[in-house]
C-alpha positions in Angstrom: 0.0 0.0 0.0 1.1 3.4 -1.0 2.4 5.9 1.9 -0.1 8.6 2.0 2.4 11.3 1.3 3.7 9.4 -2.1 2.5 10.8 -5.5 2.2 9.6 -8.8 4.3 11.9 -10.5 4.1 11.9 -14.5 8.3 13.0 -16.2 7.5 14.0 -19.7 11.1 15.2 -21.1 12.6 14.1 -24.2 16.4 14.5 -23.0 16.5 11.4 -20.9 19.8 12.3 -18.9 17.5 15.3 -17.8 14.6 13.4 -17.0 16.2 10.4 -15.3 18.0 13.6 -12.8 14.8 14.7 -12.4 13.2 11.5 -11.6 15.9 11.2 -9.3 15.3 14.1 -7.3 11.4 13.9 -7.0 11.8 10.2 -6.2 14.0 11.9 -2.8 11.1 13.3 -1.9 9.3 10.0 -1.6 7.3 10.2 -4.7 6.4 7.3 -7.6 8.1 8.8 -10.7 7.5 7.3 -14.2 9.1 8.7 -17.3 8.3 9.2 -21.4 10.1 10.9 -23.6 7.3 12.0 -26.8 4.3 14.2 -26.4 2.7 11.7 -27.6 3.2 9.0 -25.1 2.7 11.6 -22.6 -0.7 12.2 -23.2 -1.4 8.9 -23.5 -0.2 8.8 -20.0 -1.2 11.9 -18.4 -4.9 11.3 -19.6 -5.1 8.2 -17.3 -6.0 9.4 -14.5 -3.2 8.0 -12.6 -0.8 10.7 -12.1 -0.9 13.6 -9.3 1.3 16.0 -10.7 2.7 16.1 -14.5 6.3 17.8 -15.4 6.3 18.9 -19.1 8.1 20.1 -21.5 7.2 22.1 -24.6 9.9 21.2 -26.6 9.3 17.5 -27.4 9.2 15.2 -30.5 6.1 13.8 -31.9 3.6 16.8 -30.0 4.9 19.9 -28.1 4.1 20.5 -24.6 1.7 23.6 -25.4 -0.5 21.2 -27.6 -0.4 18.5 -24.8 -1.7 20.6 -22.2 -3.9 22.0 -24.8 -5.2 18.7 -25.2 -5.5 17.7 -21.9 -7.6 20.8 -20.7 -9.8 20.7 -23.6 -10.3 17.0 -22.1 -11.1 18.3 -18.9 -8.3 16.2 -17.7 -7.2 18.9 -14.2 -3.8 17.7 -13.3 -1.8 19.7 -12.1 1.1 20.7 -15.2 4.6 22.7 -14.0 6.0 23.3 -18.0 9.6 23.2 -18.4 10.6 25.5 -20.9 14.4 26.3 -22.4 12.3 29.1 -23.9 13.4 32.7 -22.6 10.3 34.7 -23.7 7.7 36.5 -22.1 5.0 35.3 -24.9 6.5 31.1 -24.6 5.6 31.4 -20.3 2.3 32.9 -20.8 0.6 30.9 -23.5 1.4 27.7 -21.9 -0.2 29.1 -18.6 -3.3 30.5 -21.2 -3.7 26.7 -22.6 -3.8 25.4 -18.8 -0.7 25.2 -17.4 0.1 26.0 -13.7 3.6 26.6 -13.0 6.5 26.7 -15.1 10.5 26.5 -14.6 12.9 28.0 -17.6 16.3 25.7 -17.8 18.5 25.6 -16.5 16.6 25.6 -13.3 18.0 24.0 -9.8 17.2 21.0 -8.3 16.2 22.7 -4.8 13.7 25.2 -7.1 12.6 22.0 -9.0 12.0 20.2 -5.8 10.2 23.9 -4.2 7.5 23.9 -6.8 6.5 20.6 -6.6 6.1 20.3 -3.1 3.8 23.4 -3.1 2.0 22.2 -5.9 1.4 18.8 -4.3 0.2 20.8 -1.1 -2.4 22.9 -2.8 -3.5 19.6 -4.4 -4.0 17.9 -0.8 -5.7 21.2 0.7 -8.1 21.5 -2.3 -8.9 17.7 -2.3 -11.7 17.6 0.5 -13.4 21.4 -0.8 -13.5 19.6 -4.3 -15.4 16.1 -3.3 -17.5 18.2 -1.1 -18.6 20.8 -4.0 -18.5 18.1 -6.8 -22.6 17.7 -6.8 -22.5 22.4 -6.5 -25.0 23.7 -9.0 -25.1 27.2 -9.1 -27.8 29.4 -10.6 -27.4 33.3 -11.3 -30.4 34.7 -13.4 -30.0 32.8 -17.1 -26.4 31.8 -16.0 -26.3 28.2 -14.9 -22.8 26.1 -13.7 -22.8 22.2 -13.2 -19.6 22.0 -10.5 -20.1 17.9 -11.4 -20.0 18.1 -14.7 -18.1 20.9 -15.5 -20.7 22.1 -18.0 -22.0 25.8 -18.1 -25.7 27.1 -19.9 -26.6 30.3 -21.1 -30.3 30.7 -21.9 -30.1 26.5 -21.9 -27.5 27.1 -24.0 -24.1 24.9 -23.4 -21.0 27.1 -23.2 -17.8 25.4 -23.9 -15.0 26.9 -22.1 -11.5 26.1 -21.3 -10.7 24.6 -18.1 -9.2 27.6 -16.7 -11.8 29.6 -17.8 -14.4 27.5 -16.0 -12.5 28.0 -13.0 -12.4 31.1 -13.2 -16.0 31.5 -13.5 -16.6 29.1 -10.4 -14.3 30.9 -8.4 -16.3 34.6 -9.4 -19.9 32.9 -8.8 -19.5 31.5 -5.3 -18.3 34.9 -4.3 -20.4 37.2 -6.0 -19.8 40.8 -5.2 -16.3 40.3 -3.9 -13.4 42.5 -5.5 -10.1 40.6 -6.6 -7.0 42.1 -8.0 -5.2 40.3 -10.0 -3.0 38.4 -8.3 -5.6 37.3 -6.2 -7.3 35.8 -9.3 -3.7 34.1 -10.2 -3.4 32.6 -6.9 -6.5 31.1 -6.5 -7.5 30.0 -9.7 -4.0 29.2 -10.9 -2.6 27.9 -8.0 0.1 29.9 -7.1 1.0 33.8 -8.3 3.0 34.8 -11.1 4.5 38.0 -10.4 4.2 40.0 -14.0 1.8 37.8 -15.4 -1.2 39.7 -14.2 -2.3 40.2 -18.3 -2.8 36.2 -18.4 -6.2 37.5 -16.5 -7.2 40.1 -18.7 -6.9 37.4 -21.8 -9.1 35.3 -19.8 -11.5 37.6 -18.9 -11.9 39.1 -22.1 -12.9 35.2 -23.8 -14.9 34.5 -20.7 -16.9 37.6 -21.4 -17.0 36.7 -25.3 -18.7 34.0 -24.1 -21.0 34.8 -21.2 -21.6 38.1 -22.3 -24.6 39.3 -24.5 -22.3 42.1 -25.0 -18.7 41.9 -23.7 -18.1 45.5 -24.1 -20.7 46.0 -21.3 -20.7 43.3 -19.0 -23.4 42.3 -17.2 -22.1 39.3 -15.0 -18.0 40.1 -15.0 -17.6 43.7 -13.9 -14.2 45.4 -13.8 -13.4 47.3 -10.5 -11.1 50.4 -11.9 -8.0 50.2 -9.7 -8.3 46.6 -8.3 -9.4 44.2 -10.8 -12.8 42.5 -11.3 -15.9 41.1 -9.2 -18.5 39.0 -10.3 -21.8 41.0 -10.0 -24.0 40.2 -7.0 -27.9 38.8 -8.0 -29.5 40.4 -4.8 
C-alpha cells in the first residue's frame, strides 16, 4: 500500500539524462516517478488518470508541450502541469499558462527550485482535495447563467458554453463569491494555484474570452464587472 504522502508523479522530457535527474530528485522526496520521452506518449499517459502531478516540456518530438496541455484541458483532464521550458520569452511562459498550465520553470533551473515547486504544488492539491469532493454535486444558478460543479458544463439561456478549463475555474471561483473584489493576483493565486508575479495580463486574456462568451455584450458586462484600480468582481444577483 502506497504511503499517504507518495504521488504519482508523471516525467514528460525528451532528454532522458534530464529526465532520469529529475526523476531522481522527485523520487527523494518519496514520490512514484514514471518517465516518457514523446508528447505523444505523454498524453497517453497523463490522460489516465493515474498521475498527481505532470512535469512537461514544450519542446518534445512527436507533439509539443503547449499542444499537450492543450489537449489535456480541452479533455477536462485537471492535473496539475509545471512546463519546463528552455524558452526565454515572455510570450512562450504565458501561452502555456493561457492553454492550462500551472507553473512553469525555464532551464536551466535547480534542483532545490525543481524540488520547491512541486512540493507546493502537491500541497495545494491535498488542501483542495476535500473542498473539491464536497462541492462536486454544486449547482449554481445566477439569473439565465447556470454552472454544473459535477459536470463541469455551463448554460446560457439552456445554451451549453464550452470553455477552457481555466476559464471554467475562473468563473466558479467569481460565482461563489459574488460581489467580492479581486485584484489580479488574487485571481492568479486562487484560480491558478500559485501567483505569477508580471503575469497579471494572463487574467485580462481570460476575462476578455470568458466575457465573449457569457456576455450578450462583452463591451458592457453584465455578469464580470471590472473594478477600476483593483481588478474584477462577479456582480451580486440580490
Amino acid at each position: 500500500m502506497l504511503d499517504r504522502m507518495e504521488k504519482r508523479i508523471l516525467v514528460i522530457e525528451d532528454q532522458r539524462d534530464i529526465a532520469e535527474l529529475i526523476a531522481m530528485h522527485l523520487r527523494d522526496l518519496g514520490h512514484r516517478v514514471d518517465c516518457v520521452h514523446d508528447g505523444a506518449s505523454g498524453y497517453d499517459a497523463a490522460r489516465s488518470g493515474r498521475y498527481d502531478l505532470v512535469v512537461l516540456d514544450i519542446m518534445l518530438p512527436v507533439r509539443d508541450g503547449l499542444d499537450v496541455v492543450r489537449a489535456l484541458r480541452m479533455e477536462k483532464v485537471t492535473t496539475p502541469v509545471l512546463m519546463l521550458t528552455a524558452r526565454s520569452t515572455e510570450l512562450d511562459r504565458v501561452l502555456g499558462l493561457e492553454l492550462g498550465a500551472d507553473d512553469y520553470l525555464t532551464k536551466p533551473f535547480s534542483i532545490p527550485e525543481l524540488q520547491a515547486r512541486v512540493k507546493a504544488m502537491l500541497r495545494r492539491v491535498d488542501m483542495h482535495a476535500p473542498a473539491a469532493a464536497d462541492s462536486g454535486a454544486e449547482r449554481i444558478e445566477i439569473g439565465d447563467l447556470v454552472i454544473d460543479c459535477s459536470s463541469r458544463e455551463v448554460r446560457l439561456r439552456g445554451v451549453p458554453i464550452a470553455l477552457t478549463a481555466k476559464e471554467f475555474d475562473l468563473l466558479v471561483h467569481f460565482a461563489r463569491h459574488p460581489g467580492r473584489a479581486f485584484t489580479r493576483m488574487q485571481l492568479l493565486d486562487a484560480v491558478w494555484g500559485t501567483t505569477f508575479e508580471g503575469y497579471e495580463h494572463t487574467v485580462n486574456t481570460h476575462i476578455n474570452r470568458l466575457r465573449a462568451k457569457i456576455e450578450a455584450d462583452p463591451a458592457n458586462p453584465r455578469h464580470v464587472l471590472t473594478v477600476r484600480g483593483v481588478g474584477y468582481r462577479f456582480m451580486d444577483p440580490r
